[in-house]
Structure formats: structure tokens, C-alpha cells
N, C-alpha and C positions, 0 to 999 in steps of 0.2 A: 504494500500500500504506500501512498503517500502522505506525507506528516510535515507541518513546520515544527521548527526547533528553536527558542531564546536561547541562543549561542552566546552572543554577545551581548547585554543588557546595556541598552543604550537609546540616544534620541531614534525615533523611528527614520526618520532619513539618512540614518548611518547604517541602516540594515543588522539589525540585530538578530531577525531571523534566519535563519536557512529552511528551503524544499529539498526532503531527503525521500530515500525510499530504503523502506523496511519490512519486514516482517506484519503482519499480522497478530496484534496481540490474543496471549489464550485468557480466556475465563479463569481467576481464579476463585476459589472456594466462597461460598456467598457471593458470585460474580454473575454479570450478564454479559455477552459481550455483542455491543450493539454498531451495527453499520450507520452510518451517521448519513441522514438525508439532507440536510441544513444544521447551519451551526452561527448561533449569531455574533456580532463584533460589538463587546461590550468596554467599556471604557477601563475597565478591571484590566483585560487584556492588555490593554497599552500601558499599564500601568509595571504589569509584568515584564512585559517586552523592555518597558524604557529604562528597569530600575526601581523606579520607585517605590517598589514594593520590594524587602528581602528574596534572595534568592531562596527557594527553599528546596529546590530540586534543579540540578543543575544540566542544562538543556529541555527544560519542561514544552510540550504542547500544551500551548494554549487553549482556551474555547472551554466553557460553561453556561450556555446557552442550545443543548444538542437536542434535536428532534431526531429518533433513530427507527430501525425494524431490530427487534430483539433476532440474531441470527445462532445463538448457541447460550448455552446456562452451565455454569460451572455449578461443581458440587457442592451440595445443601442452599442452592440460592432458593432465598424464601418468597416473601410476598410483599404487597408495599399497598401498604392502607386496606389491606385486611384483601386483597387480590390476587392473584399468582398471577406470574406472568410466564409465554411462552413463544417459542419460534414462532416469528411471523408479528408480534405484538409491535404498535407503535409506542412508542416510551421514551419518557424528559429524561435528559440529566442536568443537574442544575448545580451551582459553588455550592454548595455543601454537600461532602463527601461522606464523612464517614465522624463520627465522635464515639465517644469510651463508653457512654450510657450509665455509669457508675458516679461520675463525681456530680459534687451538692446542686452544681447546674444542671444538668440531664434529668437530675433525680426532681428537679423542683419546674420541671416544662422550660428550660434556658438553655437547649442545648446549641445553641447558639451562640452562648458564652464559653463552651467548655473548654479547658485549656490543650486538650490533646487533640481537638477538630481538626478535619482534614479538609483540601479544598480541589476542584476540578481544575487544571490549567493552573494550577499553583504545585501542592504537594503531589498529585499524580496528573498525568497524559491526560487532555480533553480532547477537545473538536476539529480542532483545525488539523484533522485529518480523515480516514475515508473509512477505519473503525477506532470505536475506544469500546472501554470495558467501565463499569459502574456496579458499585456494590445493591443488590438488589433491592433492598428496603429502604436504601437512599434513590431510587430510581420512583421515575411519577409517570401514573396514568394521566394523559394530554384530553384536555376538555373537546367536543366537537366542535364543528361550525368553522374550524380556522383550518389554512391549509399550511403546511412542514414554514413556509417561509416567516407567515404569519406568528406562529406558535413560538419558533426560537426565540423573540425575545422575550417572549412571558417569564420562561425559566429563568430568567434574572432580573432585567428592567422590569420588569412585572412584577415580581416575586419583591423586591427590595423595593420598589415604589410603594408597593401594598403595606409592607413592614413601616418603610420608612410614614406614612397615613398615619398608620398606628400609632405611632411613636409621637409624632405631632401632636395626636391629642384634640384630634379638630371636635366643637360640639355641632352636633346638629342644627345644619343649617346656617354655620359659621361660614368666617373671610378665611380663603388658601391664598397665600401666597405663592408662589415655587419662582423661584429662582434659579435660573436654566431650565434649557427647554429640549433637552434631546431624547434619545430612545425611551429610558426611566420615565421623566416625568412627563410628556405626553398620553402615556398610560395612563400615569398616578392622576391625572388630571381629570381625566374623562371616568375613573372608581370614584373621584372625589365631587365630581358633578350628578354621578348617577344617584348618589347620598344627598344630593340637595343641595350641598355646599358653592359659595360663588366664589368661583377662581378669577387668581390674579397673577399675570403671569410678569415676571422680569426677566429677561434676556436683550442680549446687543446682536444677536442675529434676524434680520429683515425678514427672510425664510422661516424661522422658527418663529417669527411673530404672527407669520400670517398662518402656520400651522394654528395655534394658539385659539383666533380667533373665529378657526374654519370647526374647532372642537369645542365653540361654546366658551370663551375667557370672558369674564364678564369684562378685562380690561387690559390691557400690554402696556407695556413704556421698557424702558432700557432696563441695562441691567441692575444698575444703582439705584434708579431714581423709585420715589415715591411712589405706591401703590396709592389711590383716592380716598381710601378708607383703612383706618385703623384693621390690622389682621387678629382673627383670632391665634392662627396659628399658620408657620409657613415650614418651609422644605428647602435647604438649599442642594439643589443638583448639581450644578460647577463647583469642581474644585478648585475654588478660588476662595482662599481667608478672608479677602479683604471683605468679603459679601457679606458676610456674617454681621458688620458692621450697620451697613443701612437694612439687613433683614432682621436685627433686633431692632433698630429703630422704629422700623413700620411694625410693632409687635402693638398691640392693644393693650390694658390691663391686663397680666398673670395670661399673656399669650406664650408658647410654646415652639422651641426654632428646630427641627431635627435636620441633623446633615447624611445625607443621605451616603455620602462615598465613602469608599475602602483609604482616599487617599485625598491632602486636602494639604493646602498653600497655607504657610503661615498667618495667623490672625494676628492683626494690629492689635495694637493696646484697646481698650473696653473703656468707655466712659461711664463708669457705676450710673449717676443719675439717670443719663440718657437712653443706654442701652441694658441693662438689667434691674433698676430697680422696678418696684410694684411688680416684682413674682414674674417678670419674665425670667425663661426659662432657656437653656440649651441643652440638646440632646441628641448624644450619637448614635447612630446605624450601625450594628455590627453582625453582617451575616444576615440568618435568617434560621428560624427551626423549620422541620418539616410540614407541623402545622402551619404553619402560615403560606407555605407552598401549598398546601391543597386546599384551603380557606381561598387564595386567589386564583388559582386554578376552577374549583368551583363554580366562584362568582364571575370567571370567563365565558364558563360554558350557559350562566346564564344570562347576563347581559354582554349582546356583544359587545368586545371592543376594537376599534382603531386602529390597527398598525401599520404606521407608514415605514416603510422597509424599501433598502436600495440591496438589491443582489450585486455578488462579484461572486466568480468559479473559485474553488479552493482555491487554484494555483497562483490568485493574486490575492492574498490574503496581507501581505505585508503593503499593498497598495488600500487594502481596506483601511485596514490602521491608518497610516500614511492619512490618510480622507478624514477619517477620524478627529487627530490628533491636528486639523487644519479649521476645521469646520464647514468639510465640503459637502455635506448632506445633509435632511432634515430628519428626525425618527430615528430608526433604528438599520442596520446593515447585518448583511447576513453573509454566508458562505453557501457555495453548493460542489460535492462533487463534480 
């Protein structure tokens, strides 16, 4: 098969990856091993690629965003939300891999915190190649109504927007902020309007504004500037620190800021009065448990959503990124055999 490789961890324009060919991984023990139909391009990834995240596996495949056909089951692979799965089955694999299930977080529904958590396209091989392998109980049944292209990026910008919702704190029929507007939060956007909630969106891309507003924003402006109305709670999607800054200021009384990313630009200084007092709030995204993956899974297969998606063939996956890491598309991007 063919697979890219984080060779060298660095700016994406210096080519950090390489296209190789290998082997075919086997199933192991509690394993699926699934042929990858789509695999989406999420900002994680670039994160990988560039560095900015610890090496944690040296030459990893990227991709955790994978839509596959289950094509073989290693031994004792189980079941996943009370299902079996078998040859021939469509099946997610999403960043979170694998955790202990034993320590105080697991044990208390936080397996999302737990210290020995594993991750797809980080600690083992993901998508951006033409099979991987995935521990079966951490693998998800895919909602109907979306097709392989569609679906890849649920299993993360989906998955983490939904979390990151949560995390927020929005009450019923409250102000959204979000701050940046790409794969993630144009999902998170459109769960947060089907709840009632009136979005507001910040971003400096002209294309993401007009996405924004073709998805129902009750308002757009830049990336900095003022929302019209006090927020009850907002979302920053850019990894950019300084955002943090005017997204607590537009917070309301005991409003709530979650940052949704793995990886995030140093934050200026904080002005107590301005940006934290009266119980405003900051709050980080880390991961996701499995519940929350099939909580927004669910709520896909019953209200549709959205997804704007630019395809590229595996074989220019380092030109995905590349796009990415430029701001040459709107939504979400994907991979295909």
C-alpha cells in the first residue's frame, strides 16, 4: 500500500512528509483492520507534521478523521456501543485511540483525560494511507444520510466541535460566538443553531464569512472585532492566543470561552477587570471520550448537517496540508484513494 510519513517535523513547505510504499498492516489482537475510503485533513494533522505537537512516534501516519470497509478482524476484537462489527462493515476511526480504562479518569466517565490515552496519527499509523488498523471498541458505527466524503470530518471537527459546545456551557437559546470558521466550527455552528442558539461568527477570511452566513450567523465581522451583542458563551477555533483577548471581552456576565484546539499561540497578558472578572470563564478542549463521539454521531444521523468538503487523491496529501496551513479553502478537506 501507500502511506505518508512525518519524516521530518517541520513548516509544511519544507516537506516534512514523504509517499512510501509498504506492507499492508495485520490486525492485531482486539484489532480491525480497515481499508480507508476517505480520510479527512484536520488541523491536528498539521500540527503533527509541523512540530508543534511532541513527536510521539517517530515517522507516524497521519489522519484521524477515517471512513473505512472493515476488511479483516484480529483476534478477540469485540464490539463498539454494544454492536459487532464484521467484513464488509462501514466504520469511523476517530483521535482517540485507545486508554487504560482503570485510572480515576476512565473510572469516573473522563476518559479523555487519562494519562496513558493513545491517539490516531499521533501515537499509532492513521489515514493518510490506503489501510490502517483500529482497536475495535474504539472504532464507531457512521450515522446514515452522508456519503464517505461527507462523514470524514464528523470523526473529529464534528466530534471536538460537539465537545468543545459542551464545554462552552451555552444556555438555551443563548449568544455563540466562534471565533474561526473552518472545518470544526462550521459544524459546531449549525448543532448550535439546531438548539436555538444565535451564532456569531469572527473570522478574517471573506470565504468563511460568506460560508457563515449561507449557514444561518445571525452576524460576521473580523476576526477581532466586536460581536453586537454581549455573548453568553463563545468557542475559539484559531489557534491564535491573541483571540482569547477580544473573545473574553465580548463574554457577557459569568459567560464561558472554550478553546477548542490541540495546539494554541501564546496568550497576551489578561486584563483582570476587562476580561475575567464577573465569572467569566476559560476552558480547555482536551480530546474527547467515546461518548461524546456517538452523542454527535447520533445527533448527525438525525438532523442533517453541512459539510463543505474540498477533495484531493491520497497522493497529494502534503499539498492538502500545504492549503490548509495557507487558508486556501473553506470547510473541511479530505483524502481519497
Amino acid at each position: 500500500m501507500i502511506a505518508w510519513r512525518v519524516r521530518r517535523p517541520g513548516p509544511i513547505d519544507d516537506g516534512p512528509l514523504d509517499l512510501v510504499r509498504e506492507p499492508v498492516p495485520e490486525p492485531g489482537a482486539g484489532e480491525l483492520l480497515v481499508r480507508v475510503l476517505a480520510c479527512g485533513v484536520c488541523r491536528t494533522d498539521l500540527h503533527v507534521a509541523e512540530g508543534d505537537l511532541p513527536v510521539h512516534r517517530v515517522g507516524v501516519t497521519p489522519g484521524h478523521e477515517v471512513v473505512g470497509e472493515v476488511v479483516a478482524l484480529g483476534p478477540e476484537a469485540t464490539v463498539s456501543a454494544g454492536r459487532p462489527f464484521a467484513p464488509g462493515d462501514r466504520v469511523g476511526i476517530a483521535w482517540l485511540r485507545r486508554t487504560c480504562g482503570v485510572c480515576r479518569y476512565c473510572l469516573r466517565g473522563a476518559e479523555n483525560l487519562c494519562p496513558d490515552s493513545r491517539y490516531t496519527g499521533w501515537d499509532a499509523d492513521g489515514g493518510y494511507a490506503e489501510f490502517a488498523t483500529i482497536p475495535s471498541d474504539y472504532a464507531h458505527h457512521l450515522p446514515a444520510g452522508y456519503d464517505d466524503a461527507e462523514t470524514a470530518p464528523l470523526l473529529c471537527a464534528g466530534i471536538i466541535g460537539y465537545r468543545a459546545l459542551q464545554r462552552a456551557d451555552l444556555p438555551q437559546g443563548g449568544r455563540l460566538g466562534i471565533y474561526g470558521f473552518g472545518g470544526s466550527a462550521h459544524i459546531a455552528a449549525q448543532v448550535a443553531l439546531a438548539r436555538g442558539a444565535e451564532v456569531h461568527v469572527m473570522t478574517r477570511d471573506e470565504a468563511a464569512r460568506e460560508l457563515a452566513r449561507e449557514l444561518g450567523a445571525a452576524s460576521v465581522q473580523g476576526a477581532a472585532d466586536p460581536p453586537p451583542a454581549p455573548l453568553d458563551s463563545a468557542i475559539l477555533f484559531a489557534p491564535v492566543g491573541e483571540l482569547v483577548l477580544p473573545a473574553l471581552a465580548a463574554l457577557d456576565r459569568g459567560g464561558v470561552l472554550a478553546i477548542a484546539g490541540i495546539h494554541l499561540s501564546d496568550i497576551p497578558a489578561l486584563n483582570y477587570q476587562r476580561h475575567l472578572f464577573q465569572e467569566r470563564e476559560i476552558r480547555s478542549v482536551t480530546a474527547n471520550t467515546r461518548t461524546d463521539a456517538r452523542e454527535f454521531l447520533a445527533l448527525a444521523e438525525k438532523h442533517r448537517i453541512t459539510v463543505t468538503t474540498r477533495g484531493y487523491s491520497l497522493d497529494r496529501a502534503d499539498r492538502a496540508l500545504a492549503d490548509l496551513a495557507h487558508g486556501r479553502f473553506t470547510g473541511a478537506a479530505f483524502l481519497v484513494p
